[in-house]
Jmol script that loads the backbone (N, CA, C; Angstrom):
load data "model"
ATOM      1  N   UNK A   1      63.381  46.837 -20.695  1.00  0.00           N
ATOM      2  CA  UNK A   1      63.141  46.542 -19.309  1.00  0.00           C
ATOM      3  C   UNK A   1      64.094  45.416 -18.891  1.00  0.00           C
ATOM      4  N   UNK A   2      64.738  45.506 -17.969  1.00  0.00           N
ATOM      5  CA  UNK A   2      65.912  44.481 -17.570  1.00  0.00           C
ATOM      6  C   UNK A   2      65.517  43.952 -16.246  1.00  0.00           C
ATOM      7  N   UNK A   3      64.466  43.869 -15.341  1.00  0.00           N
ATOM      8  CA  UNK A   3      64.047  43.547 -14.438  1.00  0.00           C
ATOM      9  C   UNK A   3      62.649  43.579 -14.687  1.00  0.00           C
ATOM     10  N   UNK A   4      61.904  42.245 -14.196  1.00  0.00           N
ATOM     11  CA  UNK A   4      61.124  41.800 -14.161  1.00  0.00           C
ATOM     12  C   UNK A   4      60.116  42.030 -12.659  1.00  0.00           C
ATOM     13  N   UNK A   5      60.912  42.618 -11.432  1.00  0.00           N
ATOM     14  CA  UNK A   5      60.213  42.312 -10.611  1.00  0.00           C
ATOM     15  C   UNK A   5      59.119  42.854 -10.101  1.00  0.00           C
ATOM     16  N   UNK A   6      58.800  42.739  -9.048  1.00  0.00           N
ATOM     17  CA  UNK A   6      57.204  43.959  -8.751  1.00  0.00           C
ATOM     18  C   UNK A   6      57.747  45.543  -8.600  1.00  0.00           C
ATOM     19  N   UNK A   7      58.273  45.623  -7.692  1.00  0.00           N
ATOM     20  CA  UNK A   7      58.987  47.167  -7.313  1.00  0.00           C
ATOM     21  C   UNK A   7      59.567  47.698  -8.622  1.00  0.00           C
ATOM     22  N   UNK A   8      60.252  47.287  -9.829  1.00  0.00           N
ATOM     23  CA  UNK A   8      60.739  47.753 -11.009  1.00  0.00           C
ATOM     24  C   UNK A   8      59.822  47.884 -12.241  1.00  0.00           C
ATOM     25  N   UNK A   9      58.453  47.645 -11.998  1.00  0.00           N
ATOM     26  CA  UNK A   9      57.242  47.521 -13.363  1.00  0.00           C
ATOM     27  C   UNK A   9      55.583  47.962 -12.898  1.00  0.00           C
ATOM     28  N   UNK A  10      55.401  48.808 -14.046  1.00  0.00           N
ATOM     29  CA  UNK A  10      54.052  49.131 -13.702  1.00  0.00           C
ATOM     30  C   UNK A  10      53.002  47.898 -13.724  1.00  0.00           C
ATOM     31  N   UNK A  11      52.034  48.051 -13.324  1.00  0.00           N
ATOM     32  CA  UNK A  11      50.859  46.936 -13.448  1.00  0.00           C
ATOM     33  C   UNK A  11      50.762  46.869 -15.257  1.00  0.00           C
ATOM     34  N   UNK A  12      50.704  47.830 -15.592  1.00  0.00           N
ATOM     35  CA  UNK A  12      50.845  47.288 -17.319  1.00  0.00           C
ATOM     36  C   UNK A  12      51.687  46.554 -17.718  1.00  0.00           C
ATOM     37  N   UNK A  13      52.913  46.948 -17.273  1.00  0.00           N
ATOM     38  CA  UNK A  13      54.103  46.331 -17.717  1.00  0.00           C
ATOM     39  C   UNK A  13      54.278  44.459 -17.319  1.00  0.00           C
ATOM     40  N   UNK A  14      53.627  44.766 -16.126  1.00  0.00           N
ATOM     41  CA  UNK A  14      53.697  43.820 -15.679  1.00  0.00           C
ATOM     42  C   UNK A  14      52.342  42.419 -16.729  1.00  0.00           C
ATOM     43  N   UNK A  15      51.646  42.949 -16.926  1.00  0.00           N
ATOM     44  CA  UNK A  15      50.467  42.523 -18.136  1.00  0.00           C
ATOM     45  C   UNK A  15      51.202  42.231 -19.426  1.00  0.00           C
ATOM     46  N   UNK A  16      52.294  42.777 -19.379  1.00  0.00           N
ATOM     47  CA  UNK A  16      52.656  42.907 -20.913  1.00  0.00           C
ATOM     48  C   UNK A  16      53.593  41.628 -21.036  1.00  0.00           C
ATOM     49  N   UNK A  17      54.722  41.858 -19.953  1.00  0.00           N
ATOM     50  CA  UNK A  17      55.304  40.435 -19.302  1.00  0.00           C
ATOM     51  C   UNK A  17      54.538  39.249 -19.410  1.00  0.00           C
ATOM     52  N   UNK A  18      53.445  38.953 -18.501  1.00  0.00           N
ATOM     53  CA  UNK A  18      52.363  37.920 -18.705  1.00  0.00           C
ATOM     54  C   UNK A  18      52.320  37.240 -20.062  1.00  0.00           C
ATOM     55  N   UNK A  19      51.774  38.361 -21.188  1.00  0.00           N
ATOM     56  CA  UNK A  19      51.130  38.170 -22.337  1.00  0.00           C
ATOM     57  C   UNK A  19      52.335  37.658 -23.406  1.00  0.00           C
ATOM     58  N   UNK A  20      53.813  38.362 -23.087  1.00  0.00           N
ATOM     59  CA  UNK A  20      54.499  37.941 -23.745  1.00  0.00           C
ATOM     60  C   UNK A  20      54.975  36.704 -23.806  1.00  0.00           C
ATOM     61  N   UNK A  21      55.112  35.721 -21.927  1.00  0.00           N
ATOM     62  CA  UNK A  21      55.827  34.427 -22.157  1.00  0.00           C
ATOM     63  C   UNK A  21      54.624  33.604 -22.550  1.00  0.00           C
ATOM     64  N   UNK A  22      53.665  34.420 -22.954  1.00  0.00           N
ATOM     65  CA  UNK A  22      52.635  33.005 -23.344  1.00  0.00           C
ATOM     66  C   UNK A  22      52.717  33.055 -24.902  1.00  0.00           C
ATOM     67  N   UNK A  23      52.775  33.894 -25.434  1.00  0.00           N
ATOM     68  CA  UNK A  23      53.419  33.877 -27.049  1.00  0.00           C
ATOM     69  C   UNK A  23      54.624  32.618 -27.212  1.00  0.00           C
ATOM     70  N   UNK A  24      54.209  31.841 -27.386  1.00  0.00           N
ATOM     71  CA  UNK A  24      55.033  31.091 -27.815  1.00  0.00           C
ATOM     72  C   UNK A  24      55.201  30.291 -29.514  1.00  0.00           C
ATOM     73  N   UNK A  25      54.093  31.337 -29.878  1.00  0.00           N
ATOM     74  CA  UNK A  25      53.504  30.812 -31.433  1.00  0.00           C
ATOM     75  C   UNK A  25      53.590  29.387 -32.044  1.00  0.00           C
ATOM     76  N   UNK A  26      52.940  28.619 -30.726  1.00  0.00           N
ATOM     77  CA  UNK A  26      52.280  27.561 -31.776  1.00  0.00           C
ATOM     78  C   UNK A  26      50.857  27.016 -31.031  1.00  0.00           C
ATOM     79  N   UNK A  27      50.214  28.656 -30.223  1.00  0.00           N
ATOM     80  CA  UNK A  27      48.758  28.306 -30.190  1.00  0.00           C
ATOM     81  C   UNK A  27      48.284  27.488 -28.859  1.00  0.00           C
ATOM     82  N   UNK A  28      47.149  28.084 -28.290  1.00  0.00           N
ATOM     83  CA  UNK A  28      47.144  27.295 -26.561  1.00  0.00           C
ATOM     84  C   UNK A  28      47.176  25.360 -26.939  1.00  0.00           C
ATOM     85  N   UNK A  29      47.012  25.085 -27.985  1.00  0.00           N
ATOM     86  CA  UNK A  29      47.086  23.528 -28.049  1.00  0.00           C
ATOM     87  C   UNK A  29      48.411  23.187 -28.274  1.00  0.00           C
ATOM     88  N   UNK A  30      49.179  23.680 -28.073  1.00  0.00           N
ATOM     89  CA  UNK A  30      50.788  23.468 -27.659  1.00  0.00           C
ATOM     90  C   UNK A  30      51.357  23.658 -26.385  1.00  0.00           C
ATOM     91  N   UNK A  31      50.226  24.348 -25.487  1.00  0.00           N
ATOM     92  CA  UNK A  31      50.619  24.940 -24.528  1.00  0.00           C
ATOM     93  C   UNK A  31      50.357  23.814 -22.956  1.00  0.00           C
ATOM     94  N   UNK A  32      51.169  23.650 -22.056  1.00  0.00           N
ATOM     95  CA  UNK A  32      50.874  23.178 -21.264  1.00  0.00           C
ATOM     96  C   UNK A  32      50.708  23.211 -20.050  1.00  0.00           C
ATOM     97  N   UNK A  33      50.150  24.532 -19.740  1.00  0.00           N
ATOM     98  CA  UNK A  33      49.723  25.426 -18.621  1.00  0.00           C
ATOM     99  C   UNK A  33      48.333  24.532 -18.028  1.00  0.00           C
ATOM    100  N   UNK A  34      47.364  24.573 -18.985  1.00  0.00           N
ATOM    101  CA  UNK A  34      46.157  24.277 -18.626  1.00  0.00           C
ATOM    102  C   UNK A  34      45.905  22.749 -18.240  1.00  0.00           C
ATOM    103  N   UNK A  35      46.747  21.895 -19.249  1.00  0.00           N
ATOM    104  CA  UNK A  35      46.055  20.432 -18.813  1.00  0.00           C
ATOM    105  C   UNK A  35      47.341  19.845 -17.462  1.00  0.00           C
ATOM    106  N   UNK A  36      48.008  20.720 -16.891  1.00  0.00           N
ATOM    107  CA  UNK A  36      49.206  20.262 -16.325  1.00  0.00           C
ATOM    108  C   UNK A  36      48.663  20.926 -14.961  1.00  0.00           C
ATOM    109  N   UNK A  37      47.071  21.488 -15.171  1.00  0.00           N
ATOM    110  CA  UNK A  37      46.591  21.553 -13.667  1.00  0.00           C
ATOM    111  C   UNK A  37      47.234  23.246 -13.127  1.00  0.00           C
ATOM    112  N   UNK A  38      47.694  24.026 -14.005  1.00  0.00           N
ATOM    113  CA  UNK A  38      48.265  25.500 -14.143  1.00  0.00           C
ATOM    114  C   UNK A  38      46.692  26.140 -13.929  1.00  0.00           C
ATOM    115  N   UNK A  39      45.559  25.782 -15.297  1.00  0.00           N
ATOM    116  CA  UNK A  39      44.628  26.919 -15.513  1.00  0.00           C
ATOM    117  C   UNK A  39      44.829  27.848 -15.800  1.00  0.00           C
ATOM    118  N   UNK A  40      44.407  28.578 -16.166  1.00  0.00           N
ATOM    119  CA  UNK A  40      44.587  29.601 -17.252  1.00  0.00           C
ATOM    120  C   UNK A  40      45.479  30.675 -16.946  1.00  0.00           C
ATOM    121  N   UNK A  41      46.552  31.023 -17.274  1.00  0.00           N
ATOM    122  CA  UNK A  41      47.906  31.859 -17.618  1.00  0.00           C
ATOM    123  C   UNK A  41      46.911  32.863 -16.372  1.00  0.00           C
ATOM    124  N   UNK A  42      46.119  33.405 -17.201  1.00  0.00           N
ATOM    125  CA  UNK A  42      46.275  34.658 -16.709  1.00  0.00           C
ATOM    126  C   UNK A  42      45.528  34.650 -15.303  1.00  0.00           C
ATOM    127  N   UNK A  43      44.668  33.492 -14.531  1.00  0.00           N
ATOM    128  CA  UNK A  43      44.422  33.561 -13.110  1.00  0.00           C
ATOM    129  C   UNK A  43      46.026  32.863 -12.467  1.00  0.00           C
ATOM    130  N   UNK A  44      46.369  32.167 -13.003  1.00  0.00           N
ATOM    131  CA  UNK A  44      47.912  31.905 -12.074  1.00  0.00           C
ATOM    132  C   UNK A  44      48.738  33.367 -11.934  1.00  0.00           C
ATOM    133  N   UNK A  45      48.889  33.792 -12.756  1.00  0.00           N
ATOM    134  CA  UNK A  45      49.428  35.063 -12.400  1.00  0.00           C
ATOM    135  C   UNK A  45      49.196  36.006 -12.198  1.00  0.00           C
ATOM    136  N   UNK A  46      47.739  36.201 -11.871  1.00  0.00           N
ATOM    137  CA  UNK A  46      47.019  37.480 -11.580  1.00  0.00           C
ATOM    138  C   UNK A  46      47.823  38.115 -10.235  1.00  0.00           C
ATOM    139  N   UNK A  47      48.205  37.443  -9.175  1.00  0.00           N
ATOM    140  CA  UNK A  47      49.025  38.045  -8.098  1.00  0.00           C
ATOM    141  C   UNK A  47      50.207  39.035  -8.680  1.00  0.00           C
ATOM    142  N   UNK A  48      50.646  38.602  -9.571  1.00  0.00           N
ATOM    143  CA  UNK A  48      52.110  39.053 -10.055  1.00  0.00           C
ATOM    144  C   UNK A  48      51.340  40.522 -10.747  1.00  0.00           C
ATOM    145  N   UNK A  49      50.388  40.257 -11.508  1.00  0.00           N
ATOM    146  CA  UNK A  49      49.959  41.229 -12.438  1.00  0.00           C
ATOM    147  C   UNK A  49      49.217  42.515 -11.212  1.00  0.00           C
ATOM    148  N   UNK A  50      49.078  41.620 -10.292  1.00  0.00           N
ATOM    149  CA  UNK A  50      48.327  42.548  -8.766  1.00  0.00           C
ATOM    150  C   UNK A  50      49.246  43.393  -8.001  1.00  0.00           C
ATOM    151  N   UNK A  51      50.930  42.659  -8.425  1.00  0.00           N
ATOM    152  CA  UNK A  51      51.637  43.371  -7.536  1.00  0.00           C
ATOM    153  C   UNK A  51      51.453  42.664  -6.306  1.00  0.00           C
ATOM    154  N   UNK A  52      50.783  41.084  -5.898  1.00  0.00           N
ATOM    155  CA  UNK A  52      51.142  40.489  -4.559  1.00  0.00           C
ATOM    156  C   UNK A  52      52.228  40.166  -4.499  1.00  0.00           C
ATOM    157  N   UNK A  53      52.328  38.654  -5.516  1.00  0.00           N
ATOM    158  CA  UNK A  53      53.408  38.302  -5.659  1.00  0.00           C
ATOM    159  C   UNK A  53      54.059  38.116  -6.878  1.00  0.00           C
ATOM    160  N   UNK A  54      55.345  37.365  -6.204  1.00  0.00           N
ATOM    161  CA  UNK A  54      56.724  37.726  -7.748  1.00  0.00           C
ATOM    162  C   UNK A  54      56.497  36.315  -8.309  1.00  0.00           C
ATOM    163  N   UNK A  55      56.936  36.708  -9.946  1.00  0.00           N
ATOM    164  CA  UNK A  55      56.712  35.379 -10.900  1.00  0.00           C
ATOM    165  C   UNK A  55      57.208  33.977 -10.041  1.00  0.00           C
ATOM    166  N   UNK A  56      58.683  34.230  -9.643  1.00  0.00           N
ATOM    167  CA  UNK A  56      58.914  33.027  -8.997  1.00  0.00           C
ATOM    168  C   UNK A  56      58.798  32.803  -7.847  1.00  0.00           C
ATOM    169  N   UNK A  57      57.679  32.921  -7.083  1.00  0.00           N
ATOM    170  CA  UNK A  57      57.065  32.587  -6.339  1.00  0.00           C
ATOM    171  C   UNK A  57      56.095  31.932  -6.714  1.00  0.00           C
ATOM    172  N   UNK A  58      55.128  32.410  -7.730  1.00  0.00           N
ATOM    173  CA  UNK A  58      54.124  31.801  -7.900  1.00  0.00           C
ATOM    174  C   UNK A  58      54.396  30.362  -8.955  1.00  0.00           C
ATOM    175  N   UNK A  59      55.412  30.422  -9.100  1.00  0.00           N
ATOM    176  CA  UNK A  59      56.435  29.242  -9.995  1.00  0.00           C
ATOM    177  C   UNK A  59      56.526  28.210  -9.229  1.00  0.00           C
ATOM    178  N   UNK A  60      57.126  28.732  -8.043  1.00  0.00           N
ATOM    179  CA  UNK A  60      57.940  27.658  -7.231  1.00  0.00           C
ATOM    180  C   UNK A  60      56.590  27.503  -6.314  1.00  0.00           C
ATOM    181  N   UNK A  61      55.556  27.360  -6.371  1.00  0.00           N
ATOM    182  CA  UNK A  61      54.672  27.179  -5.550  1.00  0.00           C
ATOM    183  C   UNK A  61      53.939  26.399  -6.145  1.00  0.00           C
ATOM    184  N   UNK A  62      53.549  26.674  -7.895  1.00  0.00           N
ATOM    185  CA  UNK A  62      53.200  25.899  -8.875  1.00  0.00           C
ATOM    186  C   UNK A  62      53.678  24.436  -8.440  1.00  0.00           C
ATOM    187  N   UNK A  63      55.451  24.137  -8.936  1.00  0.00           N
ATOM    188  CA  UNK A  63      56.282  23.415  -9.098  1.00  0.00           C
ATOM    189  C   UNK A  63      55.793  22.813  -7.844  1.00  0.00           C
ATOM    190  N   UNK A  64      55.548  23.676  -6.730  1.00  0.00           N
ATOM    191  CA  UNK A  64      55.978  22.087  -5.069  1.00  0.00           C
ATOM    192  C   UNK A  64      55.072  21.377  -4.947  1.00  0.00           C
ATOM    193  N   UNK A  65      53.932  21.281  -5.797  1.00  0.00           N
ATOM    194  CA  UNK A  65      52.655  20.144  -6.131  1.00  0.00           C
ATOM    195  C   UNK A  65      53.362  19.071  -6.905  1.00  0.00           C
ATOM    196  N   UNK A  66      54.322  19.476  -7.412  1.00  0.00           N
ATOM    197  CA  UNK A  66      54.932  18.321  -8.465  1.00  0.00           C
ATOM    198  C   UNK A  66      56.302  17.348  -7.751  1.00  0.00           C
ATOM    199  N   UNK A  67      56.761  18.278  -6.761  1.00  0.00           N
ATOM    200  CA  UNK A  67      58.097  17.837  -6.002  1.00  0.00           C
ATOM    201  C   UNK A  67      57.747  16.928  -5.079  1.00  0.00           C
ATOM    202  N   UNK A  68      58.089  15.322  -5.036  1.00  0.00           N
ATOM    203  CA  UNK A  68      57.489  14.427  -3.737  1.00  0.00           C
ATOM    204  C   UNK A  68      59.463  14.254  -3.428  1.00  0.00           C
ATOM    205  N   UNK A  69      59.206  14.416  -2.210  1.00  0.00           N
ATOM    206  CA  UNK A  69      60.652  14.310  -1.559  1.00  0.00           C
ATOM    207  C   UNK A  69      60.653  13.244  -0.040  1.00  0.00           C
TER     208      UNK A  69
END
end "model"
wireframe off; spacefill off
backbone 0.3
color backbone group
């Protein structure tokens, strides 16, 4: 699969995506989704996995809680 986006992936595929960038093999206590105010992988990206919206959207929307300009 060479595209990631909504229009190019089934809702599975799109699950499978999800499940893979959280493999990062060293275990959710390495992980810093949850205490960085993310919550849990898979409700942040449930849009993406819904087919609302695209990963980087829900990235860069993440991120603009963190951006003071």
């Amino acid at each position: 699969m060479d595209s990631i986006l909504i229009k190019d992936t089934t809702r599975k595929q799109r699950e499978e995506i999800v499940r893979r960038s959280m493999d990062c093999g060293g275990g959710c206590e390495n992980c810093s989704s949850c205490w960085l105010g993310g919550g849990s992988p898979w409700d942040m990206y449930k849009d993406y996995i819904d087919g609302k919206k695209e990963i980087a959207e829900i990235n860069a929307e993440y991120n603009a809680r963190y951006i003071h300009g």
